[in-house]
N, C-alpha and C positions, 0 to 999 in steps of 0.2 A: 518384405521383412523390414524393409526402413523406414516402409511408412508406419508401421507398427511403434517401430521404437521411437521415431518422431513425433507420433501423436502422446505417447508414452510421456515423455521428455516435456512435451507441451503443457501436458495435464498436471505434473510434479511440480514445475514453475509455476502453473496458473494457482494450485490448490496451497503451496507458501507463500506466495504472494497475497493470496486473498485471507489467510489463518493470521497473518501477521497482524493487522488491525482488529482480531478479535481478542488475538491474546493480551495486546496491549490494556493495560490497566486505567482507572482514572487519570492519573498525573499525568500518564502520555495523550490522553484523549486532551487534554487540558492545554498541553506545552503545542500540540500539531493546532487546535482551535485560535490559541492565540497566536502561532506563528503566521498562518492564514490569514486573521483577521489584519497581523502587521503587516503581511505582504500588501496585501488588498489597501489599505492604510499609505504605504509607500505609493503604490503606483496610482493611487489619487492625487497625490500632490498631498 
């Protein structure tokens, strides 16, 4: 039964984790692109 409610538990985190970047709309696709590209940007020098 644990293992049940663990895979359970697993699947619930896996399925919001992965919904969250779809619900995201343009301006967030935009704001995470540029954050990225600045990081990447930073650790070039």
């Amino acid at each position: 039964m644990r293992g049940v409610i663990g895979a359970v538990v697993v699947a619930l985190v896996l399925s919001v984790a992965l919904a969250a970047p779809v619900a995201a709309g343009p301006f967030e696709d935009g704001v995470a692109a540029y954050d990225s590209v600045a990081v990447l940007q930073t650790l070039a020098g």
